[in-house]
DSSP file (Angstrom, degrees, kcal/mol; ACC not computed):
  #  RESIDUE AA STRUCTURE BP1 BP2  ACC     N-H-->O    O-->H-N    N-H-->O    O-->H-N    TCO  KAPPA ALPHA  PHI   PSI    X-CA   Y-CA   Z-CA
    1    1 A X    >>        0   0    0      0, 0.0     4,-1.8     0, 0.0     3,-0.7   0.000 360.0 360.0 360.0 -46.8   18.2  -21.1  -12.1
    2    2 A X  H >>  +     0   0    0      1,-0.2     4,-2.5     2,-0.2     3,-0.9   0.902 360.0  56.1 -47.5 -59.3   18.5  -23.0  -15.1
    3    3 A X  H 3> S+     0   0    0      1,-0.3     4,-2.0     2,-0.2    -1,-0.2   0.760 111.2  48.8 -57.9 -27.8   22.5  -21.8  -15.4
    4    4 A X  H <> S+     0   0    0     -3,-0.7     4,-2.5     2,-0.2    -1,-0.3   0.874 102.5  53.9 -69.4 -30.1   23.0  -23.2  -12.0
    5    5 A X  H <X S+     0   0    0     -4,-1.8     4,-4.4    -3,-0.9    -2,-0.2   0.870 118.1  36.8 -70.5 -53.1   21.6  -26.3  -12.5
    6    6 A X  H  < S+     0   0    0     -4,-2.5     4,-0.5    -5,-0.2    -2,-0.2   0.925 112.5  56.9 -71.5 -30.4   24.1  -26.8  -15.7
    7    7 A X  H >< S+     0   0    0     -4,-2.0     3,-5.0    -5,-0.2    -2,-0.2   0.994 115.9  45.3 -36.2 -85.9   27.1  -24.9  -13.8
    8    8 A X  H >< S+     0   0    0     -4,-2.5     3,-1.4     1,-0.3    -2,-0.2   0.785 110.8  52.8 -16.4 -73.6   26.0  -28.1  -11.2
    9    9 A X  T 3< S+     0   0    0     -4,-4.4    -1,-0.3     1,-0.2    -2,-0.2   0.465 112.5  33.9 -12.3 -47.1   25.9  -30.4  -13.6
   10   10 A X  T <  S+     0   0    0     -3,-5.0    -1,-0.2    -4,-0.5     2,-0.2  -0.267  97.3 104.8-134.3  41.5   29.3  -30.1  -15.5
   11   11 A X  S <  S-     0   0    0     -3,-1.4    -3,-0.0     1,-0.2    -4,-0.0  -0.726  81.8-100.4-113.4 170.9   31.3  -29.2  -11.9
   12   12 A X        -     0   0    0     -2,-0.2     4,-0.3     1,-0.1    -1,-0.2   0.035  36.9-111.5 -49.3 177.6   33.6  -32.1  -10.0
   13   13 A X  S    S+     0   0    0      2,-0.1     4,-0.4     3,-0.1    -1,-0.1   0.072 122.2  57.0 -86.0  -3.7   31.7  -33.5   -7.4
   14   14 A X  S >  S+     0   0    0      2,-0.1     3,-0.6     1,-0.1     4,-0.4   0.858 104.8  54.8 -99.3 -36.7   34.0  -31.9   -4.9
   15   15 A X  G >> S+     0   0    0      1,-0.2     3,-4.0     2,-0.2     4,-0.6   0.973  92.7  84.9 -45.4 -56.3   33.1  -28.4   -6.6
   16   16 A X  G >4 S+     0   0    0      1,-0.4     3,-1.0    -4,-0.3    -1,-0.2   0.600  90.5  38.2  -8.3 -62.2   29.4  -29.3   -6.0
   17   17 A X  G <4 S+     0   0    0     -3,-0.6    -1,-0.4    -4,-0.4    -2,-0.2   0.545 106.6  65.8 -88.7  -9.6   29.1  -28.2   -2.8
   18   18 A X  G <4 S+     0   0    0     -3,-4.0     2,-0.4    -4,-0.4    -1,-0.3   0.189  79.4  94.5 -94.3   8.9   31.2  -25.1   -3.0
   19   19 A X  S << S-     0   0    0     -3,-1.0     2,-1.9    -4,-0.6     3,-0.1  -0.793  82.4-114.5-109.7 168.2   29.2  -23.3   -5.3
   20   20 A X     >  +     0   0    0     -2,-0.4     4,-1.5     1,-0.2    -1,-0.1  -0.481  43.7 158.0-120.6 100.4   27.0  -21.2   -4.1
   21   21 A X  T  4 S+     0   0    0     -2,-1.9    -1,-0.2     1,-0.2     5,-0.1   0.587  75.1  52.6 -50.3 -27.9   23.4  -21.9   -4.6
   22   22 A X  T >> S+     0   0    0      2,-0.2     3,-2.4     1,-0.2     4,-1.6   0.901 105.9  56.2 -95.5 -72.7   21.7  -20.1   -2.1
   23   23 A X  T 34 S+     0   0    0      1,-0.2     4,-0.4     2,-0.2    -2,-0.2   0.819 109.7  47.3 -33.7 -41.4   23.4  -16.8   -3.0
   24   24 A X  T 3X S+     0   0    0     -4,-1.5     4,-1.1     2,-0.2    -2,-0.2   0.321 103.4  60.6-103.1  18.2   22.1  -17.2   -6.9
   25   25 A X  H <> S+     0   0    0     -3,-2.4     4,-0.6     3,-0.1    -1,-0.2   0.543 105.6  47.4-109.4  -2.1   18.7  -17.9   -5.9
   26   26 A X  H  < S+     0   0    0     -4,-1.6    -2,-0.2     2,-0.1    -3,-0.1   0.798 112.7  45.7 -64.8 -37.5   18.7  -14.6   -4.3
   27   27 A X  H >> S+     0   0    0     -4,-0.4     3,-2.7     2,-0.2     4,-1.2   0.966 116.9  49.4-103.7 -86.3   20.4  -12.8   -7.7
   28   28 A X  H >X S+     0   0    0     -4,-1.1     3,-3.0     1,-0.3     4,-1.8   0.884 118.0  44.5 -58.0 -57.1   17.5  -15.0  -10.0
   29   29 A X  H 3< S+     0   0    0     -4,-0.6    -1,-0.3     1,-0.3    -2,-0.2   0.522 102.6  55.9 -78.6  21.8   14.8  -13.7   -7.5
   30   30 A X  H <4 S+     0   0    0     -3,-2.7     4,-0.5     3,-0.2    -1,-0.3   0.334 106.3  55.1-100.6 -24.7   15.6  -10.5   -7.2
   31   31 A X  H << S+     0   0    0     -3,-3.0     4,-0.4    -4,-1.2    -2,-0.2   0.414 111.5  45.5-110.3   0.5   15.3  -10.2  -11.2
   32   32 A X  S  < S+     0   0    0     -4,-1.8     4,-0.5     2,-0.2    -3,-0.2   0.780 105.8  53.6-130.4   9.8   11.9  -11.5  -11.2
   33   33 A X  S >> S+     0   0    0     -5,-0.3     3,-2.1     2,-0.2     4,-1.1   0.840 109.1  54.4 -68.5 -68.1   10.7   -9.9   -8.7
   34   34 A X  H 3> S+     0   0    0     -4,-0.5     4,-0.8     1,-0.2    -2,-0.2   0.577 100.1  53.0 -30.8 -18.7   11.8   -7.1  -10.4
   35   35 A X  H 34 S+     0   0    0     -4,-0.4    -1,-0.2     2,-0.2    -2,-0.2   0.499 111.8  51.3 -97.9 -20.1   10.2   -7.7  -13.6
   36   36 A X  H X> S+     0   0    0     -3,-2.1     4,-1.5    -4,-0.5     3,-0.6   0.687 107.1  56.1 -70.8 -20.4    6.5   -8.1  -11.6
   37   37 A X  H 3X S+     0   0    0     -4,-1.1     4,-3.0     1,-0.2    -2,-0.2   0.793 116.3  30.2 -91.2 -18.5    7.2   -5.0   -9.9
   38   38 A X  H 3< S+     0   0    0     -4,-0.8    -1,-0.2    -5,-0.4    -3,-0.1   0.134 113.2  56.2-129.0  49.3    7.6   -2.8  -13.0
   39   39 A X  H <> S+     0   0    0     -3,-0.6     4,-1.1     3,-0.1     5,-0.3   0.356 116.9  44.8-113.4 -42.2    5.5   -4.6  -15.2
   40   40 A X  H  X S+     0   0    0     -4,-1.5     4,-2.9     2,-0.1    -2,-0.2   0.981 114.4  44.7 -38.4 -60.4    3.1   -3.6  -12.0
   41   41 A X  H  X S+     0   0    0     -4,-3.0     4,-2.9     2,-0.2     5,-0.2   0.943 111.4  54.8 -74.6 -31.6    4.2    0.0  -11.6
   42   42 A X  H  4 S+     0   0    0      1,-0.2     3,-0.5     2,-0.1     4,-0.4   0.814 113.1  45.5 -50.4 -81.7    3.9    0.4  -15.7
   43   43 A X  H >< S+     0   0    0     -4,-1.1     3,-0.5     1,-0.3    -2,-0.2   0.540 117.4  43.1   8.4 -66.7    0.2   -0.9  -15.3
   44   44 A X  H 3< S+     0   0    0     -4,-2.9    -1,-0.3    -5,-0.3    -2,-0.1   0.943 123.9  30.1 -50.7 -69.7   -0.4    1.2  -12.6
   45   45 A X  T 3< S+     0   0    0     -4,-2.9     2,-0.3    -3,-0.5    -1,-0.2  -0.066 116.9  51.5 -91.9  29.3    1.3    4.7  -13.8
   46   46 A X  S <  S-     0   0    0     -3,-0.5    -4,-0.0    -4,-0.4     0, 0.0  -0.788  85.0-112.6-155.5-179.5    0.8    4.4  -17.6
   47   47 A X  S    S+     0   0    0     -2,-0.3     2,-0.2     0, 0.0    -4,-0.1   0.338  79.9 113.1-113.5 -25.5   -2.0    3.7  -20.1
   48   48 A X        -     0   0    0      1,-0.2     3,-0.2    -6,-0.1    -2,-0.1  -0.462  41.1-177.5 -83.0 160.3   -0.3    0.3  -21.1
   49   49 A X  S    S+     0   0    0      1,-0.5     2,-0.5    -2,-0.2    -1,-0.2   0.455  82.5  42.4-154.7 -33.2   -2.2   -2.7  -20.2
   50   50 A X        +     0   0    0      1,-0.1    -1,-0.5    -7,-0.0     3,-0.2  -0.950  61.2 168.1-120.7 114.0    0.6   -5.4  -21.6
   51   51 A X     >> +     0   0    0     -2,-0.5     4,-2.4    -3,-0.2     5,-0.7   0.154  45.7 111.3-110.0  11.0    4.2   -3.8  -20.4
   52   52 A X  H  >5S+     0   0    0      2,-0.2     4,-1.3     1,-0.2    -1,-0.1   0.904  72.9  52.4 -45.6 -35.5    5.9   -7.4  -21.4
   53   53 A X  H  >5S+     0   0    0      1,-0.2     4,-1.1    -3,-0.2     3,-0.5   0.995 119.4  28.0 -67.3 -71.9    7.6   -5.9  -24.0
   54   54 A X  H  >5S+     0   0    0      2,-0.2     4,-1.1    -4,-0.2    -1,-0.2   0.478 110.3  64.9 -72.7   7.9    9.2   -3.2  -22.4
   55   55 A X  H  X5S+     0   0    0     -4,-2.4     4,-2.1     2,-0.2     5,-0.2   0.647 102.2  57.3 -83.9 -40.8    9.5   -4.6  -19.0
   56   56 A X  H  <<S+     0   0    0     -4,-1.3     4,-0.3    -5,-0.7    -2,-0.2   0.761 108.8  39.9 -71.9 -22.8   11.9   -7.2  -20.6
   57   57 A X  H >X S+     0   0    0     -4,-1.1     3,-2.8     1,-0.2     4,-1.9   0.966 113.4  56.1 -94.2 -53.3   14.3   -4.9  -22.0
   58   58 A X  H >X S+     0   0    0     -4,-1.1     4,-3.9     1,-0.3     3,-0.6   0.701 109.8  44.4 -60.9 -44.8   14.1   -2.8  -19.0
   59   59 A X  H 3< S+     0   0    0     -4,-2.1    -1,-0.3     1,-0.3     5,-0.2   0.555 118.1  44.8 -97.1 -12.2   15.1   -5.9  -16.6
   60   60 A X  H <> S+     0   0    0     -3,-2.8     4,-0.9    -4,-0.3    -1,-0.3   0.878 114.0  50.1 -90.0 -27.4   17.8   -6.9  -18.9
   61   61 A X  H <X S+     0   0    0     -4,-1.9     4,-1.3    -3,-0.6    -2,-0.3   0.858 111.3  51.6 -80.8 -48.5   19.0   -3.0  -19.3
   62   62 A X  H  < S+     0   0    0     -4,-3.9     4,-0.2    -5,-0.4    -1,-0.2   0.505 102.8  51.5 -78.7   2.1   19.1   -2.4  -15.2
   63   63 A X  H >> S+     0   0    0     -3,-0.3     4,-3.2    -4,-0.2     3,-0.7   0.792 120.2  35.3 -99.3 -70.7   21.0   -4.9  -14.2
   64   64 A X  H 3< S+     0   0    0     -4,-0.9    -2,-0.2    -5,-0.2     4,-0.1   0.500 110.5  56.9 -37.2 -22.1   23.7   -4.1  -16.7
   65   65 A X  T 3X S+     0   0    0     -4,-1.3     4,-4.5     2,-0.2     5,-0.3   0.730 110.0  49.0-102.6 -47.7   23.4   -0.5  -16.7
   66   66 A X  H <> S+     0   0    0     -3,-0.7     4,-2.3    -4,-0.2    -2,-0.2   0.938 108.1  60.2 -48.6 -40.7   24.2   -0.9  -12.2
   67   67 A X  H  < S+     0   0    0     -4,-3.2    -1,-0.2     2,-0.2    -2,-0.2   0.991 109.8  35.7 -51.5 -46.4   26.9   -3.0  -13.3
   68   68 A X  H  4 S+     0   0    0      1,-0.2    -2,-0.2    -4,-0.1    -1,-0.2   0.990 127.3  31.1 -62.3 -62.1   28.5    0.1  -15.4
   69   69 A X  H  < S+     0   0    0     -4,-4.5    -1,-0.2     2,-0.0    -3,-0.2   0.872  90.9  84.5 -81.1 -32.8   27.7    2.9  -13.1
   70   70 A X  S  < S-     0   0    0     -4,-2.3     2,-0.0    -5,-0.3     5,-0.0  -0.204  84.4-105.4 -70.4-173.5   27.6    2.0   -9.6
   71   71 A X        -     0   0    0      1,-0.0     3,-0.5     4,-0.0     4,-0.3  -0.021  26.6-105.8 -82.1 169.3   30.9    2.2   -8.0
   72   72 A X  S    S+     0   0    0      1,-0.2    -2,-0.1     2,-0.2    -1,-0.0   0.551 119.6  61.3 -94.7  20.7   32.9   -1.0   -7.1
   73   73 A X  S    S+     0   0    0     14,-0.0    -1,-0.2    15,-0.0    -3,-0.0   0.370 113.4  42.7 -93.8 -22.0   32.3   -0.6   -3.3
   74   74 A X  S    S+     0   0    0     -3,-0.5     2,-0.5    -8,-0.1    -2,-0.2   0.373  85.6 150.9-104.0   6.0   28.4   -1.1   -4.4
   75   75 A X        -     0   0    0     -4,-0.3    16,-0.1     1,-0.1    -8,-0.1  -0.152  36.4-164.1 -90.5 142.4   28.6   -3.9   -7.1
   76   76 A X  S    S+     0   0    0     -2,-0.5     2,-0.8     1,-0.2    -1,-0.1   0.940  78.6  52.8 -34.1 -65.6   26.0   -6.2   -7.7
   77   77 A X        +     0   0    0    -50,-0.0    -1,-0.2    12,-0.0     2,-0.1  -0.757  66.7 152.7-112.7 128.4   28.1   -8.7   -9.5
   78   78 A X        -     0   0    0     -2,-0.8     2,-0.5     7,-0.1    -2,-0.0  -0.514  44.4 -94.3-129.9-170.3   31.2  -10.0   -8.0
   79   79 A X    >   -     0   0    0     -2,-0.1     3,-2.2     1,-0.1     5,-0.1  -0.849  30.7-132.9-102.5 125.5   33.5  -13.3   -8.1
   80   80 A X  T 3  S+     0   0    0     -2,-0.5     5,-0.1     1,-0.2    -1,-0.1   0.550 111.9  50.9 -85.4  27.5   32.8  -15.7   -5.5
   81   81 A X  T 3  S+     0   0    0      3,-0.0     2,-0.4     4,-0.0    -1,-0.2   0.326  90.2  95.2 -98.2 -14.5   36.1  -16.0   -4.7
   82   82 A X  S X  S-     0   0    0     -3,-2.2     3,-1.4     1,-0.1    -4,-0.0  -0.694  79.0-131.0-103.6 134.7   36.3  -12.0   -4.4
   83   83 A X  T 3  S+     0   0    0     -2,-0.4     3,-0.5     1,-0.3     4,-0.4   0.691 102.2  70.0 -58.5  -6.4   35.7  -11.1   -0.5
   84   84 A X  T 3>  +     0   0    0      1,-0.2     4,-1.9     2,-0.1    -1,-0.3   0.096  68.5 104.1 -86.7  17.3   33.2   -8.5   -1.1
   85   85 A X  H <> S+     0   0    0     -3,-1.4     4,-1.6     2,-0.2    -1,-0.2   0.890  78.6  49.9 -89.1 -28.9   30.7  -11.5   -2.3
   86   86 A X  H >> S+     0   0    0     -3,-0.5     3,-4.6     2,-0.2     4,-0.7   0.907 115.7  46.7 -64.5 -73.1   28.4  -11.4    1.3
   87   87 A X  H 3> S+     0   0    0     -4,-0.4     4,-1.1     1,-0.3     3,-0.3   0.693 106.6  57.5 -40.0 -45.4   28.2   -7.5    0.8
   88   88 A X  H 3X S+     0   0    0     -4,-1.9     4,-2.1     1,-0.2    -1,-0.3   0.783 110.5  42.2 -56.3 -38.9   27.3   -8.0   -2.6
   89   89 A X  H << S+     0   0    0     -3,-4.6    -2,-0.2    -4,-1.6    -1,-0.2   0.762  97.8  70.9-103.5  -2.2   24.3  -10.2   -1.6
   90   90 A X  H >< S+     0   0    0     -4,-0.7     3,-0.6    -3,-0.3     4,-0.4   0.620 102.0  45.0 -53.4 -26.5   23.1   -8.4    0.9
   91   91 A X  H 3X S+     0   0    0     -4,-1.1     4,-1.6    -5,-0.4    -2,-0.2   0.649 105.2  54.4-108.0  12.2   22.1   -6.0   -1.3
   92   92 A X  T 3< S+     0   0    0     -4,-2.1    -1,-0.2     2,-0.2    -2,-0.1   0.246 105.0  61.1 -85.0  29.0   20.6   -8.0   -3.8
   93   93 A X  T <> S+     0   0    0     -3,-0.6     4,-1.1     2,-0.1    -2,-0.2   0.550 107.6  41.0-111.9 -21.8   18.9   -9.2   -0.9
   94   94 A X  H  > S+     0   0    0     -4,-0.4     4,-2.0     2,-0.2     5,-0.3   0.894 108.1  63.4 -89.3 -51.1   17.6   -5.5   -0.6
   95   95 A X  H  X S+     0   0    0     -4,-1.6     4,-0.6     1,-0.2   -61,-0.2   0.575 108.9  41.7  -7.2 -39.5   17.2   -5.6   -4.4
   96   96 A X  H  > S+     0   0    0      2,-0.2     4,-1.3     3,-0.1     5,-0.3   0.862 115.7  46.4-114.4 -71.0   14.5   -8.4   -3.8
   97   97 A X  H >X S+     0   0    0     -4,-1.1     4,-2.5     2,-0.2     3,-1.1   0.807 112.0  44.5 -42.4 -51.9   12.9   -7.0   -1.1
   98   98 A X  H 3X S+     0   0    0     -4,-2.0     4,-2.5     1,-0.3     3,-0.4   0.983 115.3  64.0 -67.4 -64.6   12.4   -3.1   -2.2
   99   99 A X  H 3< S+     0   0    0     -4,-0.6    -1,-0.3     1,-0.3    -2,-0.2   0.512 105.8  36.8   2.3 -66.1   11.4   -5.4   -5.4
  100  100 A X  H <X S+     0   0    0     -4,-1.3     4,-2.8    -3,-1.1     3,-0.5   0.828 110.3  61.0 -56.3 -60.3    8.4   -7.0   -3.7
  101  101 A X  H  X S+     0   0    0     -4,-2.5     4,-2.7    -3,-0.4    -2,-0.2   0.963 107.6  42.8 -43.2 -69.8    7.4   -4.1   -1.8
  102  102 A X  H  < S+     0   0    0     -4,-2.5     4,-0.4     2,-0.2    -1,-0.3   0.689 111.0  61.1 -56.6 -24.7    6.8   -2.2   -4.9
  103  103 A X  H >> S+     0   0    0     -3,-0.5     4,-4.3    -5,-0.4     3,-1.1   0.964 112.0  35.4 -47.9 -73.0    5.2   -5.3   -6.3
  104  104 A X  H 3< S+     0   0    0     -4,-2.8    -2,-0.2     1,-0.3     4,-0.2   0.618 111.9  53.9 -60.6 -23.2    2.6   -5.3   -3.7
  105  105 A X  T 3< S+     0   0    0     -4,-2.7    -1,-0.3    -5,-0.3    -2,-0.2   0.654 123.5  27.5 -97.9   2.2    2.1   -2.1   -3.2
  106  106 A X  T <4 S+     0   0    0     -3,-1.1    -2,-0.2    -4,-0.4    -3,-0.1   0.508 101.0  91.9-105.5 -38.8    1.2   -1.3   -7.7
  107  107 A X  S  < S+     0   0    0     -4,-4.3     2,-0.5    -5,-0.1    -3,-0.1   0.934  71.2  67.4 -74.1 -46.8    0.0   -4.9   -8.1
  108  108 A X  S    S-     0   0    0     -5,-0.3     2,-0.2    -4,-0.2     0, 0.0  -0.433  96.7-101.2 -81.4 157.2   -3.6   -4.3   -7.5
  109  109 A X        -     0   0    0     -2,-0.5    -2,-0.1     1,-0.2    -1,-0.0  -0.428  22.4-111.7 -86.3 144.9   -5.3   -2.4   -9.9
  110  110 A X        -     0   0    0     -2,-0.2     2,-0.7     1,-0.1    -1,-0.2  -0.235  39.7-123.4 -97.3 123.6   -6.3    1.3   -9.8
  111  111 A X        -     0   0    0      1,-0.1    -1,-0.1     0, 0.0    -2,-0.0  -0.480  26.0-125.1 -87.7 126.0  -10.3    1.4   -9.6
  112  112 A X        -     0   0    0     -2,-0.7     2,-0.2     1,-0.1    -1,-0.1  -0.117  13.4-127.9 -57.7 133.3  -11.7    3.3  -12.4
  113  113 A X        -     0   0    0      1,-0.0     2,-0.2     0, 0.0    -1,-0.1  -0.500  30.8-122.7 -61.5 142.0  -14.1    6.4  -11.6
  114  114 A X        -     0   0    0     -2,-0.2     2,-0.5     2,-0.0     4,-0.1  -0.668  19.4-140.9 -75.3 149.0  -17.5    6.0  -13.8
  115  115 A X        +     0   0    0     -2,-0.2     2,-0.3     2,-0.1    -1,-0.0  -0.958  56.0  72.4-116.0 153.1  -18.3    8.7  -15.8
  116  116 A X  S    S-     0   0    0     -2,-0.5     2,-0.7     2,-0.0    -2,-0.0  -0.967  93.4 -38.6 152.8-177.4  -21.8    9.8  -16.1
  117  117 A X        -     0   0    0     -2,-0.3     2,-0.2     1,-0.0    -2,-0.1  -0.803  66.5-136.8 -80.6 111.4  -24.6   11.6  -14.0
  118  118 A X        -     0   0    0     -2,-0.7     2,-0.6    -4,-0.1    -1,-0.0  -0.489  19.5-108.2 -88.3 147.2  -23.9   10.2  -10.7
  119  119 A X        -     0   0    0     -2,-0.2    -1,-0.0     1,-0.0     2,-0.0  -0.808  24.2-142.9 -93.9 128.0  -27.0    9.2   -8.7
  120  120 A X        -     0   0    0     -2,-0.6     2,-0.2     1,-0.1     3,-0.1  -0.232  20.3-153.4 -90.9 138.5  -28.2   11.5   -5.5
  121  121 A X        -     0   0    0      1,-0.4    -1,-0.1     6,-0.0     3,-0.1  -0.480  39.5 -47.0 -89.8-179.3  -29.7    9.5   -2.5
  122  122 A X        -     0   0    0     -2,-0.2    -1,-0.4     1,-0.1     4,-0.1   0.191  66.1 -86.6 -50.9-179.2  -31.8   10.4   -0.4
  123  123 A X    >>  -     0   0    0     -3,-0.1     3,-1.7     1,-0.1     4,-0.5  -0.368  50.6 -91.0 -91.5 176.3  -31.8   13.6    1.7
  124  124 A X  T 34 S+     0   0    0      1,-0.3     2,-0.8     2,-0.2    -1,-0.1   0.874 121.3  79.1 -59.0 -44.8  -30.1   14.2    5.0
  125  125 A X  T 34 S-     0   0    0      1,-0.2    -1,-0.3     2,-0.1     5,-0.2   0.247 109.4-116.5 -61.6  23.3  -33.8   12.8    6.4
  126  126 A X  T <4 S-     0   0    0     -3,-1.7     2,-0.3    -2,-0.8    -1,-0.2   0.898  73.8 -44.0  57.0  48.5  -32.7    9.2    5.6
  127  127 A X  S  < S+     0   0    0     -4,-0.5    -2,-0.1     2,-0.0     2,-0.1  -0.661 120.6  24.9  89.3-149.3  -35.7    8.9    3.0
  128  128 A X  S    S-     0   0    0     -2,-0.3     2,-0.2     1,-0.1    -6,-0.0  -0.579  74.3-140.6 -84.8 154.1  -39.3   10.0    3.0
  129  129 A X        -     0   0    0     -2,-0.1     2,-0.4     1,-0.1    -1,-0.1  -0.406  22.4-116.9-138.3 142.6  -39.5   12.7    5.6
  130  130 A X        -     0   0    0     -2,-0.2     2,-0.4    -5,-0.2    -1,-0.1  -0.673  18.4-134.8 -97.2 152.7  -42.7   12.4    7.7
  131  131 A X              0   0    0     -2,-0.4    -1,-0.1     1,-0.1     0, 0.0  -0.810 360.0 360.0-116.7 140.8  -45.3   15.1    7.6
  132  132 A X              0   0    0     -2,-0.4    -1,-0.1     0, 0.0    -2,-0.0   0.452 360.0 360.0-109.2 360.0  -46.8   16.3   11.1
């Protein structure tokens, strides 16, 4: 957000209005939802209790790494001048969503079993058992 805001900033005023904000608050929130959803699913699936460290390289590594490999009928990052730019943000619009999802379904936290001698209730007779 911050790079739009200076993009904004140092454009014409007749540029202003053609760039396209809307689109790159889709792209910035789509990379931080990603970075809560697998700083979540590490939590979840892993032993590490702080994943900042690696959560950051990861979110910096996947973006870049889509760039490389997907195909150019699938890419992320386009021109907005290039006609493929709607297509392109519809699926960081899926990006964001799937994003969330995964957030919300990892984000609460997995409840620990006790270990120990677990304690017996009463018997099937719902307590003390009446004598005839």
């Amino acid at each position: 957000m911050a790079v739009l805001a200076v993009v904004r900033a140092g454009a014409a005023p007749a540029r202003r209005a053609a760039l396209p904000s809307g689109a790159m608050t889709v792209e910035a929130g789509a990379l931080c939802a990603l970075a809560l959803a697998l700083a979540a699913v590490t939590v979840r699936f892993s032993q590490v209790r702080v994943p900042g460290p690696a959560v950051a390289g990861a979110v910096l590594a996947l973006p870049i790494t889509a760039g490389v490999l997907l195909p150019p009928r699938f890419a992320l990052f386009v021109a907005p001048v290039d006609p493929h730019w709607d297509d392109a943000h519809v699926r960081w619009a899926a990006v964001l969503v799937t994003a969330l999802v995964a957030w919300l379904l990892c984000a609460p936290e997995p409840r620990r079993r006790r270990r120990g001698p677990r304690r017996r209730g009463p018997g099937p007779g719902g307590g003390a058992q009446a004598t005839a």
